[in-house]
Backbone bond lengths (Angstrom), bond angles and torsions (degrees), N, CA, C in turn:
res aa  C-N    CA-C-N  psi(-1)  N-CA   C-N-CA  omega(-1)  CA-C   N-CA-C  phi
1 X - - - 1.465 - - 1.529 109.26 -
2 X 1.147 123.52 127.01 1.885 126.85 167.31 0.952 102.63 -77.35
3 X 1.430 83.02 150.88 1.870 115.48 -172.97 1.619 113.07 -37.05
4 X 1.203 101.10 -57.01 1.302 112.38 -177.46 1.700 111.73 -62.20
5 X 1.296 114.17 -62.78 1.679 104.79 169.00 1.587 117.05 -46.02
6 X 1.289 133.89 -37.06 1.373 137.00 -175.39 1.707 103.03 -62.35
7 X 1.285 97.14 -40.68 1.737 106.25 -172.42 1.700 106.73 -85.44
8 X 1.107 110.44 -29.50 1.614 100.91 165.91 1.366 121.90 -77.79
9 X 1.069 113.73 -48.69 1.923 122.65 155.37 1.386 109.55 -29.47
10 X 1.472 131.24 -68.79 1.140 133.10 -176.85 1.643 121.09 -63.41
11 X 1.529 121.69 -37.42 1.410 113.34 169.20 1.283 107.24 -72.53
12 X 1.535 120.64 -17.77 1.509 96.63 173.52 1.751 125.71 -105.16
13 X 1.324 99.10 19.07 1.382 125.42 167.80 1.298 98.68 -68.64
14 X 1.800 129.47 -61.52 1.110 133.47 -152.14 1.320 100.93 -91.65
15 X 1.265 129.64 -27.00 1.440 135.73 143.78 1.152 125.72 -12.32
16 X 1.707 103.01 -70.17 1.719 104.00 174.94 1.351 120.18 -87.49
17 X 1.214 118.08 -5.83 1.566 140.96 150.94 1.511 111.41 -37.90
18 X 1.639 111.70 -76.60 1.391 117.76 179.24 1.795 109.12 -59.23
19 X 1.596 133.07 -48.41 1.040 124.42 149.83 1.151 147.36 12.12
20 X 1.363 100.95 -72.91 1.450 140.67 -158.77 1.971 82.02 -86.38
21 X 1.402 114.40 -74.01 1.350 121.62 -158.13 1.585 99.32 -53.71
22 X 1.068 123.05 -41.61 1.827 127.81 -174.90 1.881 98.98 -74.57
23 X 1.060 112.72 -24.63 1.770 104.76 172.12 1.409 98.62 83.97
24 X 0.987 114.71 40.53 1.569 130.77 -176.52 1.858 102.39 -101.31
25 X 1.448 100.47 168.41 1.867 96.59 159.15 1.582 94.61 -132.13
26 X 1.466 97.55 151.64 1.436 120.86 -173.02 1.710 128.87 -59.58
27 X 1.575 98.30 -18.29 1.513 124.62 -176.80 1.998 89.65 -83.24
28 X 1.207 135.11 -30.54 1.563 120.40 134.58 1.322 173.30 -3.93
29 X 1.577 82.80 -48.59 1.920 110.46 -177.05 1.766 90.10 -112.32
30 X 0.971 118.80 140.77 1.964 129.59 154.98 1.659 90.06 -110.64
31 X 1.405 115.49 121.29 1.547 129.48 152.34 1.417 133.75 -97.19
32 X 1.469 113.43 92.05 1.394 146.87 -168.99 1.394 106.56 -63.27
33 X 1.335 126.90 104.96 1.260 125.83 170.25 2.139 119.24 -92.77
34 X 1.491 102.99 108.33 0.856 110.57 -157.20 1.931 104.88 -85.13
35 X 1.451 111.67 137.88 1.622 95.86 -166.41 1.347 100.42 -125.52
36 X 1.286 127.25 17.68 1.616 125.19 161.88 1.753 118.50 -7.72
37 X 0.896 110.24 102.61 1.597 126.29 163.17 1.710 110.03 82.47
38 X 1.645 103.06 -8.85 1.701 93.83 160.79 1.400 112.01 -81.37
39 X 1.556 81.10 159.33 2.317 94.87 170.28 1.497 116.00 -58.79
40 X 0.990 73.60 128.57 1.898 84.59 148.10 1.664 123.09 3.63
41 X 1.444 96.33 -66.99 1.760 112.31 -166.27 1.536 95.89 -81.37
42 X 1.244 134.22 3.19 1.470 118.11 -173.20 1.766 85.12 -91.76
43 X 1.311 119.97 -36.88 1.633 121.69 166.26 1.738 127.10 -22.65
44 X 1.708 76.31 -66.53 2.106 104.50 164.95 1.195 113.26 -63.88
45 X 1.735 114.13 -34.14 1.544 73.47 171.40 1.403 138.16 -126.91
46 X 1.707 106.29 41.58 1.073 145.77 -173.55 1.691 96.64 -99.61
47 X 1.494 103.98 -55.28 1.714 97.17 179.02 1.696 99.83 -62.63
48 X 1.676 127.70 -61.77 1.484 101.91 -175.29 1.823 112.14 -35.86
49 X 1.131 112.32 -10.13 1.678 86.71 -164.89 2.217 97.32 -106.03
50 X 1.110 103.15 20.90 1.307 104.82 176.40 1.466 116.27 112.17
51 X 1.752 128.02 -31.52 1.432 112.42 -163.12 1.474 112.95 -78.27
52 X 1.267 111.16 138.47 1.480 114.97 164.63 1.526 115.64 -90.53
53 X 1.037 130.47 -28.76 1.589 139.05 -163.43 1.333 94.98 -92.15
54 X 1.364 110.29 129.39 1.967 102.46 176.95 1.516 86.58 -144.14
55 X 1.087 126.08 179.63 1.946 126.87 -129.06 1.852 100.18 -162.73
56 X 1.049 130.38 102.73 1.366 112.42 -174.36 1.813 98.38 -136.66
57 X 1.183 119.49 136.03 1.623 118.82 -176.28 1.872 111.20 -103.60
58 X 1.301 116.46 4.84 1.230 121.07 178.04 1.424 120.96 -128.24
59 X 1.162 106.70 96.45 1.869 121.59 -173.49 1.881 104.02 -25.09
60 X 1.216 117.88 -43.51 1.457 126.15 -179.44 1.305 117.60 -40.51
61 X 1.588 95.31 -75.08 1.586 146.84 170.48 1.793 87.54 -20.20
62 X 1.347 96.04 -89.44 1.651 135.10 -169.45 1.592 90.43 -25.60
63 X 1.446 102.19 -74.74 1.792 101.51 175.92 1.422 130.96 -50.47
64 X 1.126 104.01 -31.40 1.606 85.58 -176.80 1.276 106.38 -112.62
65 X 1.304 129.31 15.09 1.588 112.68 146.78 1.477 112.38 -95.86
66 X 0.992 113.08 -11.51 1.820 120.92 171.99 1.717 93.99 -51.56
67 X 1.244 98.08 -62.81 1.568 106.95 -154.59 1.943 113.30 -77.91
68 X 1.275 87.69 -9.85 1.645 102.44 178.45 1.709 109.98 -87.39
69 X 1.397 103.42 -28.68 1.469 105.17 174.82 1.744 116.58 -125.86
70 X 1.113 75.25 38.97 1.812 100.66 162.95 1.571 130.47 -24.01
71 X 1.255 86.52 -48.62 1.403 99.44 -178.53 1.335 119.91 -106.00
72 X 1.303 117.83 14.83 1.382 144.52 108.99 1.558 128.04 -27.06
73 X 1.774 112.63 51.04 1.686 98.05 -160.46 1.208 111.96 -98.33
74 X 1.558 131.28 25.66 1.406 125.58 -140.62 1.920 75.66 -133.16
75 X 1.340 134.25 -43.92 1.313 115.99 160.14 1.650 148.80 -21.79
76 X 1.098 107.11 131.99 1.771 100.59 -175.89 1.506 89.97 -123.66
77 X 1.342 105.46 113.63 1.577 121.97 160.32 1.418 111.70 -69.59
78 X 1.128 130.96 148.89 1.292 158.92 137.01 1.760 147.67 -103.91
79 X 1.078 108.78 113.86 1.605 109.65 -159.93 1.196 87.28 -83.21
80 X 1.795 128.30 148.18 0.936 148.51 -168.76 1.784 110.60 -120.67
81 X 1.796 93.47 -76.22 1.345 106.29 168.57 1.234 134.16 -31.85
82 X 1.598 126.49 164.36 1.864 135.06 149.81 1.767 96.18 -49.21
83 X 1.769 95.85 136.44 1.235 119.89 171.04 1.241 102.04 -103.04
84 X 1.468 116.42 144.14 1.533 126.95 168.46 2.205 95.65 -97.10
85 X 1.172 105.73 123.36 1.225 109.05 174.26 1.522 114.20 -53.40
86 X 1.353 129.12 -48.44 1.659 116.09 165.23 1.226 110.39 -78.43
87 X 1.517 140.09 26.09 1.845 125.84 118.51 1.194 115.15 -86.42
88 X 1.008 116.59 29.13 1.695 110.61 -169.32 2.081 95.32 -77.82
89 X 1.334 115.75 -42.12 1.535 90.98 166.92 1.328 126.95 -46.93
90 X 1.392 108.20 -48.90 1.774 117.47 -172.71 1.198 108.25 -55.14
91 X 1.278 120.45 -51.30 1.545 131.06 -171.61 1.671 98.63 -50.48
92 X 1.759 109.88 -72.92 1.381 111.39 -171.10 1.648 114.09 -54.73
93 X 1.263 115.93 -17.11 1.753 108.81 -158.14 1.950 92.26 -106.30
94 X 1.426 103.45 4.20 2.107 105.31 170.03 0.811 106.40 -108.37
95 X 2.023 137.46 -26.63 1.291 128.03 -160.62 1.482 115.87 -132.97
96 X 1.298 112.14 147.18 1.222 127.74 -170.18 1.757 108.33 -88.35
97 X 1.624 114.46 -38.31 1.395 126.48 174.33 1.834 93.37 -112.30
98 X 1.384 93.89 123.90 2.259 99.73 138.41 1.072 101.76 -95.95
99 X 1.511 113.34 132.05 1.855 104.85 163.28 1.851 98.61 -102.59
100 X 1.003 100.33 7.99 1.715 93.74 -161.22 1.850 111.33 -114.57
101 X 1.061 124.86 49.01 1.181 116.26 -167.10 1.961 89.65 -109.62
102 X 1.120 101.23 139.04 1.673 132.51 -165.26 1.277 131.29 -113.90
103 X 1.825 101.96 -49.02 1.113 119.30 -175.84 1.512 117.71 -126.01
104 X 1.357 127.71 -178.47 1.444 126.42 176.88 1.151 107.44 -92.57
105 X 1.629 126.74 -27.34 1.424 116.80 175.00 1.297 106.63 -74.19
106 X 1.449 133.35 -45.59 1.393 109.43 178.15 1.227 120.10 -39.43
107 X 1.523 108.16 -54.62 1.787 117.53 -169.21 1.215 105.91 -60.69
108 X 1.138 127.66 -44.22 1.776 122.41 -173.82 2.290 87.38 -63.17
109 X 1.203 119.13 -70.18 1.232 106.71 179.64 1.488 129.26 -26.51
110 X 1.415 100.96 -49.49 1.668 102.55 -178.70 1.718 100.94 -68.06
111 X 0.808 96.37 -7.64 2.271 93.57 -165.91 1.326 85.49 -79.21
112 X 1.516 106.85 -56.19 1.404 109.97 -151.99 1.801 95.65 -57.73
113 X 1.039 124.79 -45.96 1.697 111.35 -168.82 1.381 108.01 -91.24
114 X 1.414 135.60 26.25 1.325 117.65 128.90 1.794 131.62 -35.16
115 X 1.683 88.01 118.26 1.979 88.92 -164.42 1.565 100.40 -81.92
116 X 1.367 116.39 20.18 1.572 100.85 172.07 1.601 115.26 -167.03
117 X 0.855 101.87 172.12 1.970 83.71 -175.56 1.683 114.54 -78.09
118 X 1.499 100.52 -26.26 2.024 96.61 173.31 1.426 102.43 -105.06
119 X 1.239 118.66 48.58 1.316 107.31 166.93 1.387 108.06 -115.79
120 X 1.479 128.80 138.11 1.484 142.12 -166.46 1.343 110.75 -155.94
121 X 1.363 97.03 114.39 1.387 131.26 -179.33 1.473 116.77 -76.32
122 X 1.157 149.95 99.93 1.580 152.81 132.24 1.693 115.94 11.14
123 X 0.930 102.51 91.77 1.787 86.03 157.99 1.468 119.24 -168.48
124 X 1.633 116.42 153.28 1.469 126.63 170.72 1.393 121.86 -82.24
125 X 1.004 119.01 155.79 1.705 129.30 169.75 1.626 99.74 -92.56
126 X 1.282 106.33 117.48 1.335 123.33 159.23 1.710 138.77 -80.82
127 X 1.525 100.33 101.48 1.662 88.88 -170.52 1.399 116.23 -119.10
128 X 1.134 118.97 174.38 1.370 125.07 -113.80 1.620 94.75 -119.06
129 X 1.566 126.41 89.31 1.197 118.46 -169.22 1.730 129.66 -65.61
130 X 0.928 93.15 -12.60 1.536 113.48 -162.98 1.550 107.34 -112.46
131 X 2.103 111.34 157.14 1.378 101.94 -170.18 1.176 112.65 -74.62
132 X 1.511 125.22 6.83 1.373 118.43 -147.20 2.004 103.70 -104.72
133 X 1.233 98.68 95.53 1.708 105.98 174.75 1.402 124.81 -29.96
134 X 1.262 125.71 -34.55 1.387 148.56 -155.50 2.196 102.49 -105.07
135 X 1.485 86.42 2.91 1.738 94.98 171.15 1.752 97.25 -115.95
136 X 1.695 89.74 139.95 1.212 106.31 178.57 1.762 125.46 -35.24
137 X 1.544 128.39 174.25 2.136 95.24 178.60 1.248 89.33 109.04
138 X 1.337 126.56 138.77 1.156 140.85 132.53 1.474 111.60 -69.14
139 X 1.529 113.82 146.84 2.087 89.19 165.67 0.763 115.85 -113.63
140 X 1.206 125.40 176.57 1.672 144.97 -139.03 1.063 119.15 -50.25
141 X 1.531 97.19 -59.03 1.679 87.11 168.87 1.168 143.51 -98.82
142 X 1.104 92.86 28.98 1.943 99.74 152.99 1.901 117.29 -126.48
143 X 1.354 87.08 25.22 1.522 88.85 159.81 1.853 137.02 -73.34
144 X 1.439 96.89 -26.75 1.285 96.91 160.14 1.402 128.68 -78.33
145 X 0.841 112.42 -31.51 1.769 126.53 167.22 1.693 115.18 -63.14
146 X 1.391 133.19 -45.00 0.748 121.73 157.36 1.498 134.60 -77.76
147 X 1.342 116.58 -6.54 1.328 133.98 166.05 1.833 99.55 -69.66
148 X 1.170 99.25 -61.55 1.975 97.02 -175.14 1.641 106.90 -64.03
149 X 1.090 110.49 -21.00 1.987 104.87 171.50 1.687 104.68 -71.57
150 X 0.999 110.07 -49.69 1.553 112.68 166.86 1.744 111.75 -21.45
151 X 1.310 97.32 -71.82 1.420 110.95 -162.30 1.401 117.63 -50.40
152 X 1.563 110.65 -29.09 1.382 148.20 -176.81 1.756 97.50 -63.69
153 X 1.151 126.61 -18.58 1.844 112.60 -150.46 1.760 79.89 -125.04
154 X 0.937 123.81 119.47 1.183 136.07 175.85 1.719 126.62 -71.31
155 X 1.277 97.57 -22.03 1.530 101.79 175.99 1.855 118.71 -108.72
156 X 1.374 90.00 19.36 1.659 112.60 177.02 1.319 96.11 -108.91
157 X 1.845 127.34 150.53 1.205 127.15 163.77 1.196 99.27 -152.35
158 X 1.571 103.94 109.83 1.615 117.90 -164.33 2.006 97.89 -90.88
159 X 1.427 86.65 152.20 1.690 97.94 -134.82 2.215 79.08 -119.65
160 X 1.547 114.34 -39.62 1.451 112.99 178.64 2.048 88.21 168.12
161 X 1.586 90.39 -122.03 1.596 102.27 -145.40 1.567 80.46 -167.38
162 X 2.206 85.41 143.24 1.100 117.30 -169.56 1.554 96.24 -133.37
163 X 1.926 95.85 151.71 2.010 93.71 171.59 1.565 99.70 -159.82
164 X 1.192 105.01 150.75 1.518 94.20 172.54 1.929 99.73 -103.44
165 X 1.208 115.01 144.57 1.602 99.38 163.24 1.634 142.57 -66.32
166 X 1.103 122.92 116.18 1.065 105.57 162.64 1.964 144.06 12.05
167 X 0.973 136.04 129.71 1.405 121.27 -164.67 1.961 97.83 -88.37
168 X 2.268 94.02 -36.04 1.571 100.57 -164.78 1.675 100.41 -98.33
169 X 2.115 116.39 60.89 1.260 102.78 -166.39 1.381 107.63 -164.67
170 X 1.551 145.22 110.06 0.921 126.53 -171.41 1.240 118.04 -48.77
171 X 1.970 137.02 137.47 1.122 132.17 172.10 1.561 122.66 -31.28
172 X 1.732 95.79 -54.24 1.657 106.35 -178.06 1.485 115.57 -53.99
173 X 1.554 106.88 -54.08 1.570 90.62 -174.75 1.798 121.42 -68.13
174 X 1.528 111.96 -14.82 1.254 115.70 -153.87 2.329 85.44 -86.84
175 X 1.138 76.80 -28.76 2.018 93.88 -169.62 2.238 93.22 -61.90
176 X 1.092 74.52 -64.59 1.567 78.78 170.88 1.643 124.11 -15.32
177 X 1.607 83.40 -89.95 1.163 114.15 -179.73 2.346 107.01 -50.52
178 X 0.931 102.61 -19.66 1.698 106.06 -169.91 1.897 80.86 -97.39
179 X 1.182 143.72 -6.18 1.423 127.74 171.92 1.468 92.19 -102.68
180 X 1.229 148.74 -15.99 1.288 127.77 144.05 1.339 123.03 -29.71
181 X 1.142 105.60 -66.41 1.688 132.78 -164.66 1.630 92.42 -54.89
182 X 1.321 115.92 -56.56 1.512 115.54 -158.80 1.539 95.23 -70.47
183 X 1.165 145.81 -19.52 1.652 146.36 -146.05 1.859 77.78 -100.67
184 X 1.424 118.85 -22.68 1.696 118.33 -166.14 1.712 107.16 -75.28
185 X 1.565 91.81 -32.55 1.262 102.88 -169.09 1.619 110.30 -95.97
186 X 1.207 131.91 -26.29 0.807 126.23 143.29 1.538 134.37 -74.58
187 X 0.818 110.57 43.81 1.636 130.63 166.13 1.571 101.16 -106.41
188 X 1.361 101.57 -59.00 1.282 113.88 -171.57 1.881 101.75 -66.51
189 X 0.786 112.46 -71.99 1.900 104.64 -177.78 1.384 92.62 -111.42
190 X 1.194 118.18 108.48 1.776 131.07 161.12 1.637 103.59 -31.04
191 X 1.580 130.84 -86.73 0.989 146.38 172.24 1.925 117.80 2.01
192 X 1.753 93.49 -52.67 1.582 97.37 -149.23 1.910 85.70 -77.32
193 X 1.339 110.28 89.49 1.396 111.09 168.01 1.765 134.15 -106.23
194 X 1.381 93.61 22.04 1.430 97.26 176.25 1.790 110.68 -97.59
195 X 1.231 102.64 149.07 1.378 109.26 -169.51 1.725 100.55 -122.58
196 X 1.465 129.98 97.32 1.624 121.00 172.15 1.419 97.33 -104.75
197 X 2.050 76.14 129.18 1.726 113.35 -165.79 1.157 104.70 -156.40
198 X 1.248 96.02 111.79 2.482 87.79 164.12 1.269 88.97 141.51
199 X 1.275 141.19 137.42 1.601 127.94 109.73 1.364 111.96 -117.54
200 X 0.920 145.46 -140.10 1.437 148.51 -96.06 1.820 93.00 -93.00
201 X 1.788 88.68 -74.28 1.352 110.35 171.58 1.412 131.93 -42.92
202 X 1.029 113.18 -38.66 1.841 133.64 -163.47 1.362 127.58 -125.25
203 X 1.425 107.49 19.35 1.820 100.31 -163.03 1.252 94.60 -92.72
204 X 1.349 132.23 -14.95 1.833 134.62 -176.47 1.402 86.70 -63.89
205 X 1.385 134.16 -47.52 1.548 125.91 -165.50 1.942 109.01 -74.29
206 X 1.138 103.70 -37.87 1.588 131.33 -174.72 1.573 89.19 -44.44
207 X 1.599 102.19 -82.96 1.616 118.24 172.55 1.382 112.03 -35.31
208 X 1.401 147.82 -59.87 1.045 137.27 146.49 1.353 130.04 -6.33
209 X 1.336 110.62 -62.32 1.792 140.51 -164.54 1.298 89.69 -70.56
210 X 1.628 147.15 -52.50 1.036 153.23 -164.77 1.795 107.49 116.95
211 X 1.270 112.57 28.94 1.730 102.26 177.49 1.461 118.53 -65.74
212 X 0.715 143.90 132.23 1.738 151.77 -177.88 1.941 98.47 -92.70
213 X 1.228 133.86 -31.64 1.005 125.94 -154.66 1.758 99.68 -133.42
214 X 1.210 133.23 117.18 1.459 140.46 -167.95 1.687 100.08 -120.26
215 X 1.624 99.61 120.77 1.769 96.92 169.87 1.335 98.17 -116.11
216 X 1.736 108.17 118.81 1.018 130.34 -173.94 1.563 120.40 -103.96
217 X 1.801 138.97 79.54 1.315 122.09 -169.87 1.423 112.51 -74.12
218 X 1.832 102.59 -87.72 1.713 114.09 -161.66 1.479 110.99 -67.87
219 X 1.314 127.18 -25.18 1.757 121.44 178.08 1.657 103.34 -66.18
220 X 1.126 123.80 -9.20 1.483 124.84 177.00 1.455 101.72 -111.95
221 X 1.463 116.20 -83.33 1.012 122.03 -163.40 1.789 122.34 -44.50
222 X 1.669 105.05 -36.18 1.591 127.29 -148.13 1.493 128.74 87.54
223 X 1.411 122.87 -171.61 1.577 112.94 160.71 0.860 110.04 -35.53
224 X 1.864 112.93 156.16 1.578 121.86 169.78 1.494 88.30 -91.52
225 X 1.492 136.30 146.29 1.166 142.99 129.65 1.647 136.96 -30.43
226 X 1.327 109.37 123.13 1.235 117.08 -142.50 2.236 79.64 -63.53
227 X 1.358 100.61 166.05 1.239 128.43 -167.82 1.494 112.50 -89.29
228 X 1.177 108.51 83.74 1.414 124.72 167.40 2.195 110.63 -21.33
């Protein structure tokens, strides 16, 4: 077995591990393999080993391995990262999921570059666990407000809410507290019930919390490669 299959086997050992322990079923969780700063072919050969969901935090990045493994059509990308509102085409025309939308100008941006009138793009509102303004997230309290502008853009179809945890915070309590938030947003649109929570370190707590969506990099992938 390669390194890499042994290490995907095993996070998703503990996967259905945490699952199982939260009294959850596994048809529940989507596990996002995130490939920040690897090639292309670590993509290929992640799809030979089964994943469809692949995870990229840099609009660049995102594009040109999209377009390098093209023929790759059975993949569902997901944007992870901060969006710059003038990539907001690039972003929408590489990814199948945004988990990261924050603001209203992004969202009016991503609307605006819909390439067709029935085309509708996937995405979460990302909020902002921590006191620190200058971290990605809308905060709290303007999460309902930007959740109801959502609803407003017709070629958006908000799916729930995304967070990363805190660094100065136990996962659980910070996980907690982010299934509040999502119970806020689902008030507002019943539907948007996905919750992306977890990576590497913390998704046993995530799964707990109720996350449906886990972005998983280095426990799968390995080191990221130093940065060209």
């Amino acid at each position: 077995m390669s390194t890499l299959q042994s290490r995907l086997a095993d996070v998703d050992r503990q996967i259905v591990a945490a699952i199982r322990d939260a009294g959850r079923q596994e048809s529940e969780v989507t596990r996002i393999v995130v490939t920040k700063f690897h090639p292309a072919a670590l993509v290929r050969d992640l799809a030979g080993l089964g994943v469809r969901d692949v995870g990229e935090n840099r609009q660049q990045e995102l594009t040109a391995k999209r377009d390098e493994v093209a023929d790759l059509s059975d993949l569902r990308w997901h944007f992870i990262g901060q969006a710059q509102t003038n990539k907001a085409r690039q972003v929408r025309a590489a990814s199948c999921v945004v988990h990261s939308v924050d603001r209203p100008r992004l969202a009016d941006a991503l609307h605006a570059a819909a390439p067709v009138e029935d085309d509708v793009l996937d995405v979460l509102v990302q909020v902002n666990l921590t006191d620190d303004p200058g971290r990605g997230g809308v905060a709290p309290a303007e999460l309902d407000a930007l959740t109801e502008h959502l609803l407003t853009l017709d070629s958006l179809r908000l799916r729930g809410i995304m967070a990363v945890a805190p660094l100065d915070e136990a996962p659980a309590s910070a996980f907690t507290r982010l299934a509040g938030y999502a119970e806020r947003v689902r008030a507002i649109e019943p539907t948007a019930n996905w919750i992306s929570a977890g990576m590497s370190h913390d998704f046993a707590e995530a799964i707990a919390c109720g996350a449906t969506h886990l972005r998983i990099g280095s426990a799968i992938t390995g080191e990221r490669p130093a940065r060209g």
